[in-house]
C-alpha positions in Angstrom: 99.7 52.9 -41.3 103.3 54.4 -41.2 105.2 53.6 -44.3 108.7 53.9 -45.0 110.6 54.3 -48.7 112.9 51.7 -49.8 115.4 52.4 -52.0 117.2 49.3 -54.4 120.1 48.9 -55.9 119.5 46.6 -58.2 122.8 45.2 -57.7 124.5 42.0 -59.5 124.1 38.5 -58.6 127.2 38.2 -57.1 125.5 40.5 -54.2 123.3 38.1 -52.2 122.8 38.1 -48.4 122.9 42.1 -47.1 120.2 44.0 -46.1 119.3 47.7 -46.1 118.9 48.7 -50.0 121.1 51.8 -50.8 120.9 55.5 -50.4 118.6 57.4 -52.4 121.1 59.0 -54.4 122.4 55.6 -55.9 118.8 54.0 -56.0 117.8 52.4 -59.3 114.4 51.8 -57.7 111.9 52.4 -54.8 108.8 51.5 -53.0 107.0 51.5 -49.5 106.1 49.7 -47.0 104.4 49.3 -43.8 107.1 50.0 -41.6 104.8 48.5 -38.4 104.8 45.0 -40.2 107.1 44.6 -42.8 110.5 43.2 -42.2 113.0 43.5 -45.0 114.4 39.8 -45.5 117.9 38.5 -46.6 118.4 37.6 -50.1 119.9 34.4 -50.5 122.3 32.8 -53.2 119.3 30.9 -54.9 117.5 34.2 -54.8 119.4 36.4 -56.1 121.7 34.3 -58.8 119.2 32.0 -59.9 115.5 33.9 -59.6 116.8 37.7 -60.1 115.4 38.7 -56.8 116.8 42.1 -55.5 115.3 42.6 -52.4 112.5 41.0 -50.4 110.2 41.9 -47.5 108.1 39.9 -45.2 105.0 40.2 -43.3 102.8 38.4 -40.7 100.3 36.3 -42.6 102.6 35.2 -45.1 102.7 38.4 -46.6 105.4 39.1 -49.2 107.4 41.9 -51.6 110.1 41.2 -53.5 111.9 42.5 -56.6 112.9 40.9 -59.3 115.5 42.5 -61.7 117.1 41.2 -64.9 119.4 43.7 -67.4 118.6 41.2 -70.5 115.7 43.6 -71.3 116.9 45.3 -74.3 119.7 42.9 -75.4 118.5 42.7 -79.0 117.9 46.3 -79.1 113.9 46.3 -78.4 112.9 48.0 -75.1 110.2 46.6 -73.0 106.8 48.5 -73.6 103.5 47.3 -72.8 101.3 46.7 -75.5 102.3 42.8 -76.6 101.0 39.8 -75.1 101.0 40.7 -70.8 100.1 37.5 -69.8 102.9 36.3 -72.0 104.9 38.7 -69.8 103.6 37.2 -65.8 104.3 34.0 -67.6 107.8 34.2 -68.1 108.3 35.0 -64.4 106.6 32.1 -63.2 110.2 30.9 -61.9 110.0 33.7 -59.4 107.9 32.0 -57.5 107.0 28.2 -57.6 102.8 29.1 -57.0 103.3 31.6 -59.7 102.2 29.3 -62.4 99.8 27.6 -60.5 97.7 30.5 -59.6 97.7 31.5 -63.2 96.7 28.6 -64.3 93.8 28.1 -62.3 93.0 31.9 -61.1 91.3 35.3 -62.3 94.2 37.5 -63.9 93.2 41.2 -64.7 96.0 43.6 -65.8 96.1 47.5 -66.7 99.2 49.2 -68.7 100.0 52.4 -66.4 103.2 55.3 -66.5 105.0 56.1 -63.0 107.5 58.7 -64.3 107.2 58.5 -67.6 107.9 54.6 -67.3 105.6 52.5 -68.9 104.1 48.6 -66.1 101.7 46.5 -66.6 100.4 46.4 -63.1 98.8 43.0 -62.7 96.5 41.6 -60.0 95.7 37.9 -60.0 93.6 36.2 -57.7 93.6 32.2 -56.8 91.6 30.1 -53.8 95.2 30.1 -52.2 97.1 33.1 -52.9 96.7 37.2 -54.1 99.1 38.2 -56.7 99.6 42.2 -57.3 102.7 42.6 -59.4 103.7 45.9 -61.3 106.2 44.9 -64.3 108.4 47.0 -66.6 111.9 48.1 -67.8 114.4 51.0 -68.2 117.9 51.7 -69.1 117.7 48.1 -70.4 117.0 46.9 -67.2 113.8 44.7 -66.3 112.1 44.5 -63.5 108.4 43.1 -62.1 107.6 44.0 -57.9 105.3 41.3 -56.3 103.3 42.2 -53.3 101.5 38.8 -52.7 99.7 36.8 -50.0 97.7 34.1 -49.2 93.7 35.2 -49.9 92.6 35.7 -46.2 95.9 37.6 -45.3 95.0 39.8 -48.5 91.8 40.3 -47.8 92.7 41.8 -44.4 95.2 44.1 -46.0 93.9 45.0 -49.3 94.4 48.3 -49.5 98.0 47.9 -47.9 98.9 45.9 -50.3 97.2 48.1 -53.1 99.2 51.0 -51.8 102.5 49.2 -51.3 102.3 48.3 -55.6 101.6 51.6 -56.4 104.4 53.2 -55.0 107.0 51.2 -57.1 108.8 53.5 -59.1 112.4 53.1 -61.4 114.9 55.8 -61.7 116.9 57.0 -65.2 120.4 55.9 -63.1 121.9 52.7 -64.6 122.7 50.2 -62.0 126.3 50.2 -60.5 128.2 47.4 -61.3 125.5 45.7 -63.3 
């Protein structure tokens, strides 16, 4: 597969409805996909002011990415790190995504605290009868954010190691966010 970097933004709410990300220069974030399949998506209103979604791309097979991004992380002075509760953390975003809470309710969650960059994610992978959740989550420069890469199990199944590699490749940058 032939897979193409995407560079974010992470712009304000007030910012729904383009496409195309940003250059790399001005990127607050970055990941890849397969650029035979995937077909970045327009953020909408809802999205964007309401859910904290950034950017989203779509797939056949209901496949999805998306990223959420909040700047509350480190309000109160405390810094996201990985090492309290995680599935306290994949529950707080369960508004993301209205199956979300179902799947962890009912599914197999596994999790794993990695670095990219000297950043520390809990990368997440939770498994359901209906849907495959792989979801890397962490913050910088104040700044919170949690990629989803998800699909239903079938579609997953078929693309596992697509969707592995798509995850992986999420990184954050030390730039704070323009107009954030």
């Amino acid at each position: 597969a032939d897979f193409q970097l995407f560079y974010g933004a992470a712009n304000p709410p007030a910012s729904y409805g383009g496409l195309g990300g940003c250059k790399q220069e001005a990127a607050v974030y970055s990941f890849q996909v397969n650029k035979a399949e995937w077909t970045e998506v327009p953020v909408g209103k809802v999205d964007k002011g309401v859910l904290g979604i950034d950017s989203k791309f779509g797939a056949p097979g209901k496949r999805q990415a998306f990223v959420v991004s909040y700047i509350r992380a480190g309000e109160d002075g405390a810094e996201f790190k990985p090492g309290g509760d995680p599935k306290k953390v994949i529950q707080s975003l369960t508004g993301t995504d209205p199956d979300l809470g179902d799947a962890l309710a009912s599914g197999t969650l596994t999790y794993e605290t990695v670095e990219v960059g000297g950043v520390p994610f809990y990368d997440y992978e939770l498994s359901d009868t209906n849907i495959h959740y792989l979801a890397r989550v962490g913050a910088k420069n104040g700044r919170f954010f949690a990629f989803f890469v998800t699909a239903p199990e079938r579609s997953f199944q078929a693309d596992k190691a697509n969707m592995f590699k798509t995850l992986k490749s999420f990184e954050v940058y030390n730039r704070i966010a323009v107009n954030s």
